[in-house]
N, C-alpha and C positions, 0 to 999 in steps of 0.2 A: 504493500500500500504506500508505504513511505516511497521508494524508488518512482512509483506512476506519480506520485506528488513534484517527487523533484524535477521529471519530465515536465509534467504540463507549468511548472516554474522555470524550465528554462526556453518552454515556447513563447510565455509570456514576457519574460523578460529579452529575448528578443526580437519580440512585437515590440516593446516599450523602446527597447534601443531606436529601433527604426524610425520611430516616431520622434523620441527625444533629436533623435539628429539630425529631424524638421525644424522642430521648436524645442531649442535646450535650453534651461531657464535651472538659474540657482547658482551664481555668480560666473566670476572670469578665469578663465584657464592662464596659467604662466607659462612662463618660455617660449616655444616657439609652438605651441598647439594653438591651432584656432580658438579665439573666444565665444562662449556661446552666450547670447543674450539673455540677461540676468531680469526676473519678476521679481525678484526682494525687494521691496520698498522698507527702508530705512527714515525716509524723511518725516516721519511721525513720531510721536513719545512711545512708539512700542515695535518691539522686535518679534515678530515669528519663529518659535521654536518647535518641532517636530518630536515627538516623544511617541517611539513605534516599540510597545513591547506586548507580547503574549498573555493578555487575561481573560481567555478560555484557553482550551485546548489540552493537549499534554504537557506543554511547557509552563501554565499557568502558575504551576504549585512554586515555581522558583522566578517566572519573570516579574510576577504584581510584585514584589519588593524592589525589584529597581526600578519600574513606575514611582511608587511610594518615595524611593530614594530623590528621583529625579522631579516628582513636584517639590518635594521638600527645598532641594537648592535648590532653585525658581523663587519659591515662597523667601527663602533667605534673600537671594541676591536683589530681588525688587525691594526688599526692607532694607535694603542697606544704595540703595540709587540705581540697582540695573548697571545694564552694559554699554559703557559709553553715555550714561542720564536715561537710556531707554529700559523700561519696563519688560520684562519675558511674557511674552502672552503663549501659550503652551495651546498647542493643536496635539490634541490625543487620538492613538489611532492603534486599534486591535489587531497585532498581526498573528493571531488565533492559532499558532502552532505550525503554522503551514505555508513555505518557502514561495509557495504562490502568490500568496496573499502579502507577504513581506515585500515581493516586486513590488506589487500592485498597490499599496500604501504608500512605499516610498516615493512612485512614479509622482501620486495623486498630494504628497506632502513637497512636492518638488515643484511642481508645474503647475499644483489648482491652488494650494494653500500659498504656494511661494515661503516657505521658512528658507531662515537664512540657516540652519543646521538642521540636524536630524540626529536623533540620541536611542538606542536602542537595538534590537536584537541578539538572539543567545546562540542558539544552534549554528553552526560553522553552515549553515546549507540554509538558514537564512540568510544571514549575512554572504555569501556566494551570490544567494538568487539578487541581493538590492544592491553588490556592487558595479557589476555595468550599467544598473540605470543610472544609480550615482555618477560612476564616471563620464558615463553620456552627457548628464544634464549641469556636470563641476558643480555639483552639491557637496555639501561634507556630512559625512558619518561618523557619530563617536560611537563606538561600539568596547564595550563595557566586560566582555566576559573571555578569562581564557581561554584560547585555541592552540589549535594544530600549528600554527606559524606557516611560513613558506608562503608569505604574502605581505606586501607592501602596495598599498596607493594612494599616491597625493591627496585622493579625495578622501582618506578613511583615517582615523585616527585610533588606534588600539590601548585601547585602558587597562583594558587584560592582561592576564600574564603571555608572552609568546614559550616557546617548548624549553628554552632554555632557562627560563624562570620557574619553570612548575613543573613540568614534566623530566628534565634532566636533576634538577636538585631532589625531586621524589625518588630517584633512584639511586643515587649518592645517597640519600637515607635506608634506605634497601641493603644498599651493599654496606653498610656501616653497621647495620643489623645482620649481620652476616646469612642473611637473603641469599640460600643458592638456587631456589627454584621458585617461579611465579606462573598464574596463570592470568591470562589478560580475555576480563571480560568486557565488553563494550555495544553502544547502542551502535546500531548498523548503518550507519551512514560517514561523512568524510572526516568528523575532526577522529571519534573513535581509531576509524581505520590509518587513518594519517598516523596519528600520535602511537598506536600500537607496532607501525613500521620503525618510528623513530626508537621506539620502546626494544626492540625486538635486535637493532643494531647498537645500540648504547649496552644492553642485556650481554650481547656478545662480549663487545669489552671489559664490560665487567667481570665475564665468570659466572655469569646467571643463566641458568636455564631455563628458556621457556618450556613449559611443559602442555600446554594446552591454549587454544583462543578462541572464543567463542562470541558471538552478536547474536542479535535479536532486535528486529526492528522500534526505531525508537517508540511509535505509539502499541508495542505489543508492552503485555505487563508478565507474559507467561515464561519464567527463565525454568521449569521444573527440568527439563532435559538435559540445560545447557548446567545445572550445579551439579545435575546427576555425574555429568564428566569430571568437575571440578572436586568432586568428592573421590572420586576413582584415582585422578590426580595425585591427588596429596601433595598439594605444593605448600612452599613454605608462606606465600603472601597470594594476594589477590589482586591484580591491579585492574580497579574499575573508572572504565571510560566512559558508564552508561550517564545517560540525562534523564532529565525531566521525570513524571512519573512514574517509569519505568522502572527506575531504583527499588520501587514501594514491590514490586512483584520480586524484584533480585532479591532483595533482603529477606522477603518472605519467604520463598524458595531457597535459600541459603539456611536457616534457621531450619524450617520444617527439615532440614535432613543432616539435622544434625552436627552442622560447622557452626564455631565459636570464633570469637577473639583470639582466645587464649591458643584454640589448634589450627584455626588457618586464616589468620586477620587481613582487612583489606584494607586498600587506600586511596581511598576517591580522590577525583577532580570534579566532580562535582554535587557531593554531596557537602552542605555547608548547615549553619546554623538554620538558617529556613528550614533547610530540608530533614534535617536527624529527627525532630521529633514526630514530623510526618511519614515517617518509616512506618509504624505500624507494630514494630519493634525496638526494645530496649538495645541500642547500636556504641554501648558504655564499650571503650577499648577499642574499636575501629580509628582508622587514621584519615586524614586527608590533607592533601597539598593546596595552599592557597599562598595568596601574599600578604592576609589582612584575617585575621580574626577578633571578633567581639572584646575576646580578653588580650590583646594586646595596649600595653601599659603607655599613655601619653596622653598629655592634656590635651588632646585636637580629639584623639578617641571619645575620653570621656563625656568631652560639651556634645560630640556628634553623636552619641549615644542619647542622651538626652535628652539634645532635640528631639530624636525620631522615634522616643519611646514617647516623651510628652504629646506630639504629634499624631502618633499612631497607637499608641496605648503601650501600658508597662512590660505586655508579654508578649511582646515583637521585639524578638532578635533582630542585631545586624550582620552582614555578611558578607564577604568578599566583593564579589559581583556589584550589590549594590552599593556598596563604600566604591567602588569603580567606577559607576554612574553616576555618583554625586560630585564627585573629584571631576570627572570627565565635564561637568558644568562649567566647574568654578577655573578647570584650563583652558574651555573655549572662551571664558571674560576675560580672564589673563590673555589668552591669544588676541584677542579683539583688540582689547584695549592698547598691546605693545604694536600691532600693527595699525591702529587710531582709524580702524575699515570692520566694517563688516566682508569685505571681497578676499572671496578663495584665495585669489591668487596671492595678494597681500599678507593675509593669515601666513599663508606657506610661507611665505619668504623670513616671516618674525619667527617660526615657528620653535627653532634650535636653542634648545637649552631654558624656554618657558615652562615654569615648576607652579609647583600648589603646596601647601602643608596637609597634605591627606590625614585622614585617622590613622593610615597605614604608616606614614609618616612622609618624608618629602617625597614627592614624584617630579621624574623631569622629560621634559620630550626631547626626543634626537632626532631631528629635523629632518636627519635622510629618510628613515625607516617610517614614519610617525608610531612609535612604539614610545612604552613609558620606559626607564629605570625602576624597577622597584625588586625590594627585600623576597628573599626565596623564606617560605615557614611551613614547619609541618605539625598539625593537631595532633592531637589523640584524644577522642569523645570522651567527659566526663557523661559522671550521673545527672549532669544538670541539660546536658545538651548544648555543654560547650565546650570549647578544645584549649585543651592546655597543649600548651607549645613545646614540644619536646626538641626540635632542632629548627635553627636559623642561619640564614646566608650570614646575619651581621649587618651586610652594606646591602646597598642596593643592587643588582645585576643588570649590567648595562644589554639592553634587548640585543638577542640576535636571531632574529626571526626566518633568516634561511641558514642557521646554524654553520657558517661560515667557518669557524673558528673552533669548530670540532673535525680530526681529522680522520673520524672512523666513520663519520657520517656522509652517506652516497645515495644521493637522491634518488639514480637510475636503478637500486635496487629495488628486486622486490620483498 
């Protein structure tokens, strides 16, 4: 089902190119590419903002907090003067689980609404289906949630961790745990399969055996086949690439037969404080890789805790992703404002070495990639359903998003 989805998402999105490359609209392209004529209006007390995240769908259980995240710094930066004196006026738009529909929003938040940005999407195969219309139409996208990497574009700004921040420091933790065998479960589409190649050649060097790999598509919830192998296994960790709702049936299916923490523990990338207590099970001793959790100790965390409990009530957690989307605001003001334009091109040119004080702590953009800097951390699930930090990079890890700088890593394999 997922695959026929991704299909009729990239019909549509190359209906939308064709179109956009009639009438492209959402600022000016730099250097030497043609410019395409920009509908942003600017010349009023208020700026259009695009805010595309999943609340329906399968993705719902984890996008509606970085909605939440992302009115929230809106609601701050107009209480404090907006960007550039203008006010954020937020155009919200449902892109319901489904790469189709992510086109299809972005196209309509580019060319009908005219925002001067667009903040949102999770799934690597969203964000795939809304980058050519973006770059068709030289809109900007902040996109908030760690991936697969092996991607850069002017028009796209990554707040997330790329492979070398999350997925390569998760396995330095691994082999530091003297980890010799893993099985790699994952949801069946690109960031999964991507990050499990990466997974599978960094494994080698290490001395880690794969022992098993298994997917299921992301809107399926039925993993009972794919733990039956994972239990025949017997590996020493679990490394899980699955999303969205999907998690709630692995867990399930992992539990019913019989695996622990204690005898064969896993380590998500995206299972976060949102997600742990909607497991359905007690997930106390489970790990996972992020850049940013709840109980990281700094006074930028505690106020932004805070706010977004005072805001959204006391028993919402906060969580990677959306500490990524709130930052990703407060860097396109900082962008804005160091290039004194709302215009793409402008933006780009200020862009190198424009930081924020996140909760996570400082983030900086590197201008070639637009990727962030940020600290590599690894949880371990308390009884509370929240992760104590067992290992840290220290500093921040400067992105390297087609892992350049790794010399075991080879793209052309398979």
């Amino acid at each position: 089902m997922f695959e026929s989805r991704a299909r009729h998402a990239m019909g549509i999105v190359l209906a939308l190119t064709a179109a956009l490359g009639l009438s492209a609209c959402g600022g000016s392209k730099s250097g030497e590419e043609s410019a395409a004529e920009s509908c942003v209006d600017t010349s009023g007390d208020t700026v259009k903002l695009g805010f595309l995240n999943s609340t329906s769908g399968a993705m719902a259980i984890s996008e509606q907090t970085v909605r939440d995240s992302l009115v929230m710094a809106a609601e701050e930066i107009n209480a404090s003067g907006g960007i550039l004196g203008k006010k954020i006026e937020p155009v919200l738009e449902d892109g319901a689980s489904d790469p189709a529909i992510f086109a299809e929003k972005i196209e309509k938040l580019l060319t009908g609404d005219c925002v001067a940005a667009a903040f949102g999407g999770w799934t690597s195969a969203s964000r795939k289906a809304m980058l050519p219309v973006v770059e068709a139409g030289n809109g900007l996208l902040f996109y908030p949630v760690q991936y697969e990497g092996l991607e850069a574009s002017k028009n796209i700004y990554y707040t997330g961790a790329t492979t070398n921040q999350q997925i390569i420091p998760a396995m330095d933790f691994l082999q530091s745990q003297g980890v010799k065998t893993l099985f790699l479960a994952g949801s069946d589409y690109v960031f999964p399969r991507t990050a499990n190649k990466i997974i599978k050649q960094y494994a080698a060097e290490l001395g880690i055996e794969i022992v098993g790999e298994e997917y299921v598509p992301l809107d399926d919830d039925d993993w009972t086949t794919q733990v039956a192998k994972i239990v025949a296994a017997k590996p020493d960790f679990v490394f899980n690439t699955i999303n969205g709702s999907s998690n709630v049936g692995f867990i399930k299916a992992y539990y019913e037969q019989g695996l622990t923490a204690e005898t064969t523990p896993i380590i998500s990338v995206s299972i976060a404080e949102e997600e742990a207590p909607a497991m359905g099970k007690d997930v106390t001793g489970q790990y996972a890789a992020w850049n940013y959790f709840q109980s990281v100790p700094s006074p930028a965390n505690e106020t932004f805790i805070e706010a977004f409990q005072a805001r959204y009530g006391a028993d919402r957690p906060t969580s990677d992703p959306m500490e990524a989307a709130y930052a990703s605001l407060y860097l396109y003001k900082a962008l804005v404002e160091k290039a004194d334009s709302f215009d793409v091109g402008e933006i780009n040119a200020a862009a190198d070495g424009v930081s924020f004080d996140a909760p996570e702590g400082t983030v900086t953009i590197d201008g070639d990639n637009h990727h962030i800097a940020k600290t590599g951390l690894i949880g371990q699930i308390n009884a509370d359903n929240q992760f104590d930090v067992v290992w840290s990079s220290e500093e921040p890890i400067e992105p390297d998003p087609f892992l350049e700088g790794y010399a075991w890593w080879d793209p052309s394999a398979q």
